[in-house]
C-alpha positions as CSV (number, residue, x, y, z in Angstrom):
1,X,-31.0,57.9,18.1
2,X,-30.4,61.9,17.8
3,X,-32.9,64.3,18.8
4,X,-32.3,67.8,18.9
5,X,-35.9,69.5,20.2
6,X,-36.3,73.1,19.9
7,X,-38.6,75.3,22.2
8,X,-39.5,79.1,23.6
9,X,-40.9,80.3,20.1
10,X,-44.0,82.4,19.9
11,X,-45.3,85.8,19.4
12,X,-43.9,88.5,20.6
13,X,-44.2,92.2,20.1
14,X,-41.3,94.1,18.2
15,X,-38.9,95.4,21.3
16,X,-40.0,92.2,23.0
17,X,-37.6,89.4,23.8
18,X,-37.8,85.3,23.7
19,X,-35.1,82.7,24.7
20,X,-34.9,79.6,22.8
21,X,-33.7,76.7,23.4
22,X,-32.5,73.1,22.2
23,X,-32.9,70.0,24.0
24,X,-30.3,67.6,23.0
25,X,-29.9,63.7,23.0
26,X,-28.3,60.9,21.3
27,X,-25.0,62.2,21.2
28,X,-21.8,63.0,22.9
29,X,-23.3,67.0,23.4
30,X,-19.4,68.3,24.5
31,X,-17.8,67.1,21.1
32,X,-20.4,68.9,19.1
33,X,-20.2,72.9,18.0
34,X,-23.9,74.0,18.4
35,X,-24.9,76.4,16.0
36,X,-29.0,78.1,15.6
37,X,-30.1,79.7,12.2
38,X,-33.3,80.9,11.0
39,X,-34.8,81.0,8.0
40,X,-38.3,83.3,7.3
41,X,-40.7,82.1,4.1
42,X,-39.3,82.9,0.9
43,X,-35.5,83.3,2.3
44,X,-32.7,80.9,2.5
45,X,-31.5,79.5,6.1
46,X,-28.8,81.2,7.6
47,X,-26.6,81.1,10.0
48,X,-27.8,83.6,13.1
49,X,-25.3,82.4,16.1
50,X,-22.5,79.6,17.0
51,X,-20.7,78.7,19.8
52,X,-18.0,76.2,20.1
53,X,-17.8,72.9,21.9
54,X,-17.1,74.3,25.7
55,X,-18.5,77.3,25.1
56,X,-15.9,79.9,24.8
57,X,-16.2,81.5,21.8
58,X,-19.1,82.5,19.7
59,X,-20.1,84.2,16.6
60,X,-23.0,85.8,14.9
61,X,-24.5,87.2,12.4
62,X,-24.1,91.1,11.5
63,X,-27.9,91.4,11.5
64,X,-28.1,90.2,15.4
65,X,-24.9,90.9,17.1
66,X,-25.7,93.1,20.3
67,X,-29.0,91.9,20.4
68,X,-28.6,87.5,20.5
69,X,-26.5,85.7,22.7
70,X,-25.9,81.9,22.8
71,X,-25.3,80.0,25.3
72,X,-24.4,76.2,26.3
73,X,-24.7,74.1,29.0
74,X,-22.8,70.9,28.6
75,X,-24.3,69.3,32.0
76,X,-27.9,69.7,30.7
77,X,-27.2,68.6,26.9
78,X,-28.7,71.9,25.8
79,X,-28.3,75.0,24.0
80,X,-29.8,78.5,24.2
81,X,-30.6,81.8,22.6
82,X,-31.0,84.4,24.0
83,X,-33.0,87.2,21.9
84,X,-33.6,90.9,22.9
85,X,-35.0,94.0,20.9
86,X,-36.9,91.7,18.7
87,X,-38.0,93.3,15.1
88,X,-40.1,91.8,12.3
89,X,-37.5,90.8,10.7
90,X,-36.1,88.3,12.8
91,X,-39.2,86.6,12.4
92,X,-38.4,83.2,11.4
93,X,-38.4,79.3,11.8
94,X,-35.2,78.7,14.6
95,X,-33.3,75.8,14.0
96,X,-30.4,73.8,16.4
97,X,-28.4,72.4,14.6
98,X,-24.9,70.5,16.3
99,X,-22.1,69.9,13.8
100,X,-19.0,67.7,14.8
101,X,-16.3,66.7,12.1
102,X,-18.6,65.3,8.9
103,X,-21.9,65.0,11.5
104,X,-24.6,67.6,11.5
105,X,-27.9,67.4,13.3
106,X,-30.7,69.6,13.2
107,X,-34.0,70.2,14.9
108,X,-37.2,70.6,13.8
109,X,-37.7,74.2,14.4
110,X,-39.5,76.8,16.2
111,X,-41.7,79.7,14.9
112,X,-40.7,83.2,16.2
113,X,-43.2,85.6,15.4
114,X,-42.6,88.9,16.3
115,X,-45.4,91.4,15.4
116,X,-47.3,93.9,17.1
């Protein structure tokens, strides 16, 4: 059985910084892309960082770049962000999510809050 467990949310003051991260089991973690997205009350998920399969490349959205990072560590089945300068607006339910060919997975999320 898959399980994709998120942790590291809370509150945190704007400026402030959290790392998330996503325990993963059930599956062959190196053949899965890992992605994390977000999505605050009222707004549609999206897509906030992804990296690929070993780790070498990743993307993100405008709204974070220079701020996230993800990371991956294939030996511990797990998945990170990294998240600096925090603002109100990226506050948010994170969610994992590991995508590989027509399988997805996602997590149940974690609540960022980020207020002052």
């Amino acid at each position: 059985q898959v399980h994709l467990v998120e942790s590291g949310g809370g509150l945190v003051q704007p400026g402030g910084s959290l790392r998330l991260s996503c325990a993963v089991s059930g599956l062959a973690f190196s053949n899965y892309a890992m992605n994390w997205h977000r999505q605050a009350p009222g707004k549609r998920r999206e897509l906030v960082a992804a990296i690929t399969r070993v780790g070498d490349s990743s993307i993100y959205a405008d709204s974070v770049k220079g701020r996230f990072t993800i990371s991956r560590d294939n030996t511990e089945n797990a998945v990170f962000l990294q998240m600096s300068s925090l603002r109100p607006a990226d506050a948010a339910v994170y969610f994992c999510q590991a995508v590989h060919d027509q399988d997805n997975y996602w997590g149940q999320g974690t609540q960022v809050t980020v207020s002052s």
